[in-house]
C-alpha positions in Angstrom: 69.2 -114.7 -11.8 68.2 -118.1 -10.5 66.5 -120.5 -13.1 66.3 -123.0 -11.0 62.4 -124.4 -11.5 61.3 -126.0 -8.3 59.3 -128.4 -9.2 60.2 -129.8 -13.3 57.8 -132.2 -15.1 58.0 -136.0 -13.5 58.9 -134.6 -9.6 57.4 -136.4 -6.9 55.8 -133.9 -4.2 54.9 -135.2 -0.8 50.9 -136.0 -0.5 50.7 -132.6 2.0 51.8 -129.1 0.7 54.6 -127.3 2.2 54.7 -123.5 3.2 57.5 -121.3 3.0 57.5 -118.0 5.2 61.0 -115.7 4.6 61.7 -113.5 7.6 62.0 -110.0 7.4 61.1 -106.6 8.4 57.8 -104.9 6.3 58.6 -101.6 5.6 60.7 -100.5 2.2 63.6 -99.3 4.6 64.2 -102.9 5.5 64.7 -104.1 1.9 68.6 -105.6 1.5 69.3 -105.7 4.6 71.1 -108.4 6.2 67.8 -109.3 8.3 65.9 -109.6 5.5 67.3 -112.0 3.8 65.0 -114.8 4.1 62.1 -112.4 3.1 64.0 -110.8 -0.1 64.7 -114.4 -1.3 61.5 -116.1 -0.5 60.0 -112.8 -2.8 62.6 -113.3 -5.5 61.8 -117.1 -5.7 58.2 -116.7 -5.6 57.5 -117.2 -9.3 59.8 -120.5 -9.1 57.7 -122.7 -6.3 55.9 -124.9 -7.3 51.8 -124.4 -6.8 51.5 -127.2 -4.1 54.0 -124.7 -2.4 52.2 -122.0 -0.3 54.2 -118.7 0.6 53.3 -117.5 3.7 52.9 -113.7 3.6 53.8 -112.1 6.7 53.2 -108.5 7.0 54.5 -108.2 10.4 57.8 -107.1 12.0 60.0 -110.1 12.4 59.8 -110.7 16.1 56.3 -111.1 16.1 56.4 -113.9 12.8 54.8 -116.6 15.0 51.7 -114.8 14.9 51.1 -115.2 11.3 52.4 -118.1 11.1 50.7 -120.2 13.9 47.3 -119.0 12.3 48.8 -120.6 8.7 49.7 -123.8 10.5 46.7 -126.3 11.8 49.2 -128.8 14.0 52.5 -129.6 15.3 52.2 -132.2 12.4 51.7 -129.2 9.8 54.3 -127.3 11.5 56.8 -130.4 9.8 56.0 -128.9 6.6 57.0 -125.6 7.0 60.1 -123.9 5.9 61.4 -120.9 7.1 63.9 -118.9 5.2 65.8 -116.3 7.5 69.3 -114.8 8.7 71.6 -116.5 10.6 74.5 -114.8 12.1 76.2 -118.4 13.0 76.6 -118.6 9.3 79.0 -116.9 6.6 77.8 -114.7 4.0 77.6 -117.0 1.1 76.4 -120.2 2.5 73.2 -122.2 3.4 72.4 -124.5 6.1 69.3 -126.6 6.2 67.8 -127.9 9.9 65.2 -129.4 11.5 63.9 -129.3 15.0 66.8 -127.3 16.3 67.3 -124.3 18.8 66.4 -120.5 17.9 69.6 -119.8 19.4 69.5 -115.8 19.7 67.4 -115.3 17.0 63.8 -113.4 18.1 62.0 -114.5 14.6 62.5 -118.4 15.1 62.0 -117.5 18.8 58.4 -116.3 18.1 57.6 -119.0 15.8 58.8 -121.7 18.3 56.5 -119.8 21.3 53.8 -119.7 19.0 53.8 -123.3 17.0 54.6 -124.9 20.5 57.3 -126.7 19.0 60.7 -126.7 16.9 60.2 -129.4 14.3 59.8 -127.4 11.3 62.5 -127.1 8.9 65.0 -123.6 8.5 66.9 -122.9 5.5 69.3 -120.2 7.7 71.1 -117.8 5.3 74.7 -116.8 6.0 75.0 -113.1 6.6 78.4 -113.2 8.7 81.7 -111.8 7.4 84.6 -114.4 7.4 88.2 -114.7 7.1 89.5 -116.3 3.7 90.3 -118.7 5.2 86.6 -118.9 6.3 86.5 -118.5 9.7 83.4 -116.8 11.2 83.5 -113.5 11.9 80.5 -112.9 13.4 79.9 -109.3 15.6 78.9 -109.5 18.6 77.0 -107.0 21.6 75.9 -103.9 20.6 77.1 -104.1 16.9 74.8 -106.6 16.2 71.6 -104.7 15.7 73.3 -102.1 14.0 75.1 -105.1 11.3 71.9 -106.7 11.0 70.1 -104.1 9.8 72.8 -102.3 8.0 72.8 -103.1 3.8 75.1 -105.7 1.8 78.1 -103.5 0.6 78.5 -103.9 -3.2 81.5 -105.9 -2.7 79.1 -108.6 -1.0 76.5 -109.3 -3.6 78.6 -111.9 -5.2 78.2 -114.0 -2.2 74.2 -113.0 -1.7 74.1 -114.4 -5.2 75.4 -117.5 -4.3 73.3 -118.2 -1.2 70.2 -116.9 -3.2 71.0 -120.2 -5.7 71.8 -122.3 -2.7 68.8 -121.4 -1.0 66.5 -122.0 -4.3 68.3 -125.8 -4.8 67.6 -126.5 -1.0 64.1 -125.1 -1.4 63.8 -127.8 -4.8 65.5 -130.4 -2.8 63.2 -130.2 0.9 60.1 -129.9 -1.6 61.0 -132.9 -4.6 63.3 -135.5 -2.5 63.3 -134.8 0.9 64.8 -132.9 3.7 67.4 -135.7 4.7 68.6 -135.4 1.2 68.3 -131.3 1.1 70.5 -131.1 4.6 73.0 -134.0 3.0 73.8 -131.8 -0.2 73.4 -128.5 1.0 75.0 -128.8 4.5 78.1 -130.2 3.3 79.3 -127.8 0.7 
């Protein structure tokens, strides 16, 4: 359970409000899935953002977030506040990476956000869903196996490490919105 409150008594939040969209699938089959991720931890964190923090619901299949989104977001200066919370296969299961401004790679969500925002410079907390060696080297899956992995479940002997990125991604969540993204992708990034 993550206690992490996101904004305590005394925190400084920047003058304009942030909004947080987690990227997923809509329908109740979808829920756990590896795709999901960003939208199952944005929901579990809800009650923990701060009110100046506005969660962007989006009822919408994930390739078609920048819909949604782009009608949320006023200007490519708004677009600087927005964090998106989603999957990332470039990743390992268990850890959190915070970015700004940087390619969609092959991911269609971010892809539909950037066609619709007209721009990358919004911020991404990608969630690890990649299985890795112990020694922690990526194994991500790659053709045809990747649909079928990212919308397959977490096996039980994963949600230990969906634990831990759910806590990371709360703390860089806390850290974007109370001290700033340089410090959020300094702390998170390197552990």
């Amino acid at each position: 359970m993550l206690s992490v409150a996101l904004c305590k008594p005394g925190c400084i939040l920047h003058h304009m409000s942030w909004m947080i969209a987690g990227l997923g699938n809509p329908d109740k089959e979808y829920i756990g899935t590896r795709h999901n991720i960003g939208r199952d931890f944005v929901e579990h964190l809800r009650g923990a953002l701060p009110k100046k923090v506005k969660v962007l619901d989006l009822n919408v299949y994930m390739n078609n977030s920048g819909g949604p989104i782009n009608k949320a977001v006023s200007s490519k200066k708004a677009a600087e506040k927005l964090i998106v919370v989603h999957d990332e296969l470039d990743v390992p299961l268990g850890r959190v990476k915070v970015s700004f401004g940087s390619s969609a790679g092959g991911h269609n969500g971010v892809k539909s956000i950037e066609k619709a925002l007209k721009t990358r410079n919004y911020v991404r907390v990608r969630v690890g869903i990649s299985p890795s060696t112990p020694s922690g080297k990526l194994k991500r899956p790659e053709g045809e196996k990747i649909v079928d992995f990212v919308l397959g479940k977490f096996k039980p002997a994963e949600q230990e490490k969906v634990k831990k990125a759910r806590k990371t991604a709360g703390e860089a969540l806390e850290l974007i919105v109370t001290k700033g993204l340089s410090q959020a992708m300094t702390e998170i990034n390197s552990r």
